[in-house]
N, C-alpha and C positions, 0 to 999 in steps of 0.2 A: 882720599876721595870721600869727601859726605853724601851718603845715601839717605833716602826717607823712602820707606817701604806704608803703602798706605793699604791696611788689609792683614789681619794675623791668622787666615786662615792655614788650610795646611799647605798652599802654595808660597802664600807669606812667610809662614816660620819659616819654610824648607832655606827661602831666600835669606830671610835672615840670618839662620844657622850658619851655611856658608858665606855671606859677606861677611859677617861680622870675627870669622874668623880668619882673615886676611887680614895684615896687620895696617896694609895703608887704607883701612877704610874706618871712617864713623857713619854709625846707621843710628839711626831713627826711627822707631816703627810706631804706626799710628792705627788705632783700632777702637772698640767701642766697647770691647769686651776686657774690664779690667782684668780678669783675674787669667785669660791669656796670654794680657802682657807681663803681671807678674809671673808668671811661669816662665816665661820667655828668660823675664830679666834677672831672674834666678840663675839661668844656666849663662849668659850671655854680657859679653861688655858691650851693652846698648842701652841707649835713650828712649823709652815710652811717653806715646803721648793719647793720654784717654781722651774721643771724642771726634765729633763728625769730619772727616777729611775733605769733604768738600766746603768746610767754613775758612772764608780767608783769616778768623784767629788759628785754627790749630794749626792752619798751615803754616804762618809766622810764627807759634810757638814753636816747631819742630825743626825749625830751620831753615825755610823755604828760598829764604834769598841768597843763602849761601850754598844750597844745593848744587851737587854736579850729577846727580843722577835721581829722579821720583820715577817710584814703581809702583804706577794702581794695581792691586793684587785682590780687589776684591770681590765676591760677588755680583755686583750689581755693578752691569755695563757702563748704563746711564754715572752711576756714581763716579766710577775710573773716568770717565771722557770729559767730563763738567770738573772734576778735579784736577786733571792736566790742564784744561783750558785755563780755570784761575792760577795755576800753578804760571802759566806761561802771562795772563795777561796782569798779576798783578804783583807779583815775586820775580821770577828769573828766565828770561826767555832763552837764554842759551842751554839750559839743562837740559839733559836727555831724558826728553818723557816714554813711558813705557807704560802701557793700559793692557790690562787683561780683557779681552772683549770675545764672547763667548756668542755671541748671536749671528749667526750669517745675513740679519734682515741690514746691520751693521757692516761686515765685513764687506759684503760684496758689492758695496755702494763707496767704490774705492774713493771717491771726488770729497769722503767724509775727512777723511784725513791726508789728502793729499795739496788740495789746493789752497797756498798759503794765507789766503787774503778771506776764505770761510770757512773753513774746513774747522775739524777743532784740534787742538794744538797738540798732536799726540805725533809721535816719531816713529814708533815702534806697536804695533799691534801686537798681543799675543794672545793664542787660541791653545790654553792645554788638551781640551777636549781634540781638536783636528790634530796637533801633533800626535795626540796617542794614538788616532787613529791611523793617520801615517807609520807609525813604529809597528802597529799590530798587522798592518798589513804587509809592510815590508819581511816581517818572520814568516806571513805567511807565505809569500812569493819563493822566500829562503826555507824549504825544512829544513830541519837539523840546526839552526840557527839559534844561537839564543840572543844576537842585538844585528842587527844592522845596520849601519850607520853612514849619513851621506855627506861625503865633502864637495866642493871646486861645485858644487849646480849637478852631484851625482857622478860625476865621474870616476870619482875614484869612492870606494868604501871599504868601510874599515867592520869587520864581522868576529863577531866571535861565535866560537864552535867547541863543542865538546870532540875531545880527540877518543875514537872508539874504535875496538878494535873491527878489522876490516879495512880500516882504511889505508890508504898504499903508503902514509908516511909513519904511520904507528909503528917504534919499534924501530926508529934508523934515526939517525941523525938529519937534524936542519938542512946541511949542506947538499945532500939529495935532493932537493927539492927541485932544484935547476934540472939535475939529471932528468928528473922524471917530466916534466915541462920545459922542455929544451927553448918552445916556440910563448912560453908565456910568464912573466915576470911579475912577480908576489913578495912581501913583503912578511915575517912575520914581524910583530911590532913588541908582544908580550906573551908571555907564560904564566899561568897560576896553576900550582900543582897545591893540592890540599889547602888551599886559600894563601897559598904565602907565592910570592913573585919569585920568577925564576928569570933569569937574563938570558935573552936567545942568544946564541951565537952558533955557528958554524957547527961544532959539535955536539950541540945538545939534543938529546936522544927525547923525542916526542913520546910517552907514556900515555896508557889506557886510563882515560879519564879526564888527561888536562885540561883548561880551558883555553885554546888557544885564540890569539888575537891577533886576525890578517889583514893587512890593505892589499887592493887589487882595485885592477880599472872593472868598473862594471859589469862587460863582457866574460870578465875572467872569473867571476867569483864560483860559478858552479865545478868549473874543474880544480878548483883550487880546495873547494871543499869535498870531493870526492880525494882527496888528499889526507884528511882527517877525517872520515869517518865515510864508512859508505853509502854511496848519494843517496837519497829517500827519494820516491817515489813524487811526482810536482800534488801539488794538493788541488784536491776537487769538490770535495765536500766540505762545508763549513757551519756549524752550529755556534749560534751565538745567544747566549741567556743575557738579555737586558734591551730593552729598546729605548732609553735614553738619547746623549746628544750622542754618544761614543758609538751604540750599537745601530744605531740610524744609518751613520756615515760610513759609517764600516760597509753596515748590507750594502748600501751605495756603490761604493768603490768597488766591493768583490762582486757583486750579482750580474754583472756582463759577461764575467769571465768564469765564474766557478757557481757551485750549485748552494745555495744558501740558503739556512733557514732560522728565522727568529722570533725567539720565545718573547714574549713579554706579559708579566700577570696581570696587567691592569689591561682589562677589555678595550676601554675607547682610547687608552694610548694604542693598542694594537691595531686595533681598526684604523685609526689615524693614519698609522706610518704606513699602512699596508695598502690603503690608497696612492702615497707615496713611490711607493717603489714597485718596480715592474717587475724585476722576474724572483724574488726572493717570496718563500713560504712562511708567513708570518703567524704563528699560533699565540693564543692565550693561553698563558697558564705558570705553572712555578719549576723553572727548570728543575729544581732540587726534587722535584715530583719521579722517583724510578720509571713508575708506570708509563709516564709519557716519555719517558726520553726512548723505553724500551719499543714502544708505540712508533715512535720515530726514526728507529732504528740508529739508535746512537752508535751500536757496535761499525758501523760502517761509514762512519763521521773520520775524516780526517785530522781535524782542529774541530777543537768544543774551545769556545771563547765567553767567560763571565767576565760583563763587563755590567753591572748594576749597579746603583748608589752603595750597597750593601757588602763590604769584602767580605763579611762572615759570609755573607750567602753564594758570593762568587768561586770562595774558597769550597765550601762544601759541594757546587753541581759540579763544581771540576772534576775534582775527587771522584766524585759518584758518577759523571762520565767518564774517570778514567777507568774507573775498577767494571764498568760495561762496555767496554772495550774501545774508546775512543781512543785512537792512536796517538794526537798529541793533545794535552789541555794546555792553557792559558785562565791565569784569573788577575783582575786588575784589584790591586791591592794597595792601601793606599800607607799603611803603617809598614816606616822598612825593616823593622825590627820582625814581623810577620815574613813579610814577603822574603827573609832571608832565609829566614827558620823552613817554609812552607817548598823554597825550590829545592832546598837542601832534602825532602821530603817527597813527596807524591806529586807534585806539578812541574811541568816539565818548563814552564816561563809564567815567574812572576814580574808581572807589568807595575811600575811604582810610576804614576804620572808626574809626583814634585823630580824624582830626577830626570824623564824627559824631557820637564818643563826647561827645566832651571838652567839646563845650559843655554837656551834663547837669551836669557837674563843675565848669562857672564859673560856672553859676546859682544854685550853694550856697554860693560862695564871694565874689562880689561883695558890695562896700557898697551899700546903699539898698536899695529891695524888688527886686532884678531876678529875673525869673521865668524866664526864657527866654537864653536866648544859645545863637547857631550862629558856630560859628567858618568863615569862607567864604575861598578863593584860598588854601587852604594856611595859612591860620593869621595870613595875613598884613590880612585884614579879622575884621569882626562884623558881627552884626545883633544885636542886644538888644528884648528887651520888659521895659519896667519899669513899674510904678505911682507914681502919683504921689501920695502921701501929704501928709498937713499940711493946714495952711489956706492961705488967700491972706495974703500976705505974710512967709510961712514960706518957705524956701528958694527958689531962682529961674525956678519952672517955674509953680505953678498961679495962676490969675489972670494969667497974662501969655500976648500974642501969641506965634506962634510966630517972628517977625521977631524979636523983644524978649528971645528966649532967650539967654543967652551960650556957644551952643555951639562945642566948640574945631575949630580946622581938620580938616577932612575927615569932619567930623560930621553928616548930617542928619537930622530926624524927618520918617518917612514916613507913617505913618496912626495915628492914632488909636482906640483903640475902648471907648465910651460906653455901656454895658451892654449892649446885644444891637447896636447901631448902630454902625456902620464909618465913619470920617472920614477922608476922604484930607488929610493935614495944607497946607495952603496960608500963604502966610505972614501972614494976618489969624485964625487960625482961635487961638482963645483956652483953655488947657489945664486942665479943669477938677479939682477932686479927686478920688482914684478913678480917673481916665482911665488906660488901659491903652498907654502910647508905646511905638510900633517906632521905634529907630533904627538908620541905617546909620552903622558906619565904616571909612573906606576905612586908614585906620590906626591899627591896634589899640593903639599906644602913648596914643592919650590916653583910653583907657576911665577913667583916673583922673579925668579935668577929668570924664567923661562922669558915673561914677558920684556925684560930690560935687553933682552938679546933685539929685540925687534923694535923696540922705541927707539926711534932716528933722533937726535938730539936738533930741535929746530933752531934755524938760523936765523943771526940777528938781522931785522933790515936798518 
């Protein structure tokens, strides 16, 4: 598949990175900034192209008309949306366009990219800013969570959780779990004990610490985590350091329901937003400052959330609201070399937005129907949702057990979902057409074997 990534920020490398490490892809990446792309082309088998993305030369130098996927990745909205346009109207109209578009004065004016005849020729929107703020709100909804993740339009999600002791499966074997939930049906998908993959199965003794990785229908997910570790308390209070695009939306989302309050140092941003929003406490000043957080009574904060341009500085108010008694932190970190180092340490969820981005970016790029992909442990698992098309006897998935499937190593299928109905996949459970598969893998190298399971092989007419 030939890609053109236009944009070598840290959303673009991120993309880069993992396309170009897929062996059926050539990528292209187009930027302005030489010595990012040689950086890039140092570590990577890809093509650089220095210079403006929206001129119809660089877009012919980089391969425009032979394109099967352009991804605007860049800063500037305006630049992404006028760059798929000429992408579409003087290169290749079939390509799958994909614009990073960061402005709601944009987004919510759907008729912009919707209506074929004016619209501009964009297929896919992506907003990494509203996704994180979706992910950060979902951990909040979840304590004790460290991802939550939504398949099928939410119905089924996939969680991971630290296993600690207290909780009613720590200390027994997998196969209890049914015992203990007789009336409700879970899935574990994955195990990571000391960072290395453990394979559930039936006898595997859940340990103080693991990371374990569940699907469950939405409804189920809070008992299912009182299963691994003991439930916490729902959260009420919530400190957020940064009033950007990320901690705007946040206070948004959370301030009908929980009690908010947000920092931001620059005065007239803070005024601004605080006109904005109705029930959230919006102060001036520099989270990283002890005195006010103590002022504030951070000791009684449920979640402290750094979300600033700045990881140094999101990284240290965490910190320093965790050690004054903030029960959980959160800091949005944008280097995952940091963010790994840092949760392994004093934060109890480091946030990397290139990998919440990036799976919007591999669901329009896989073979077969795949709808969904989260990229999970740093880029080095998935989770996928895909459909299964064809008939029976058409490729190796419908009409067959889910024992009978030839999924490759470190591959499982966790539930199923059957139009409004959730199946937790068992190995008799048989895959019909239309079914909506979650699966887990704990190595993202075989999403090829993964995706060729689900490409129908088209018919001649």
């Amino acid at each position: 598949m030939k890609i053109i990534i236009l944009g070598a920020g840290q959303v673009g490398r991120t993309a880069a990175y993992r396309l170009a490490r897929e062996e059926a892809n050539e990528v292209t990446v187009i930027d302005l900034d030489e010595k990012l792309l040689r950086h890039l082309q140092d570590r990577l088998d890809i093509r650089t192209i220095i210079g403006n993305g929206a001129q119809p030369s660089i877009l012919e130098a980089a391969g425009a008309r032979q394109a099967d996927v352009f991804i605007a990745l860049t800063n500037s909205d305006e630049l992404n949306m006028v760059a798929c346009q000429i992408m579409a109207t003087l290169f290749n109209k079939d390509a799958i366009r994909i614009a990073r578009i960061r402005s709601t004065e944009y987004t919510r004016h759907s008729k912009l990219f919707v209506d074929e005849d004016r619209a501009f020729a964009v297929d896919v929107t992506l907003s990494p800013e509203q996704l994180v703020t979706e992910h950060i709100s979902r951990l909040i909804r979840y304590p004790g969570a460290l991802q939550v993740l939504d398949f099928a339009d939410g119905r089924v999600r996939l969680v991971c959780a630290r296993a600690l002791r207290g909780g009613l499966l720590v200390g027994q074997r997998l196969q209890t779990l049914r015992e203990h939930m007789p009336k409700t049906d879970a899935r574990v998908a994955a195990i990571y004990r000391n960072g290395q993959s453990v394979k559930p199965t039936g006898e595997t003794v859940i340990e103080h610490g693991d990371e374990v990785f569940f699907l469950a229908a939405r409804k189920d997910i809070r008992q299912v985590m009182n299963e691994i570790q003991r439930l916490e308390e729902p959260v009420r209070r919530v400190v957020i350091a940064g009033g950007g695009n990320i901690g705007f939306r946040l206070a948004q989302q959370l301030e009908q329901s929980l009690q908010v309050k947000l920092i931001e140092r620059d005065g007239r941003r803070a005024r601004r937003i605080s006109e904005q929003l109705g029930n959230t406490i919006v102060l001036t000043g520099d989270a990283s400052d002890e005195e006010l957080l103590l002022e504030e009574n951070i000791d009684s904060a449920d979640v402290f959330v750094g979300v600033t341009n700045a990881e140094e500085a999101n990284i240290l108010s965490a910190m320093l609201a965790k050690r004054l008694g903030a029960k959980k932190v959160m800091a949005l970190i944008n280097r995952p070399a940091y963010a790994e180092l840092m949760e392994s340490g004093n934060l109890d969820v480091a946030i990397s937005p290139q990998m919440i981005t990036i799976g919007s970016v591999l669901a329009h790029v896989r073979r077969g129907d795949v709808v969904q992909v989260h990229s999970l442990r740093r880029g080095a698992a998935e989770a996928i949702e895909a459909v299964a098309h064809g008939i029976q006897g058409e490729g190796r998935v419908i009409g067959r057990k889910i024992a009978d499937i030839p999924l490759p190593e470190g591959a499982t299928i966790g539930a199923l979902v059957r139009g409004d109905e959730v199946l937790m996949a068992h190995h008799d459970t048989v895959v019909q057409r239309d079914d909506h598969v979650i699966l887990f893998l704990t190595d993202r190298r075989q999403i090829d074997a993964v995706e060729r399971l689900f490409d129908v092989p088209r018919r001649r007419r």
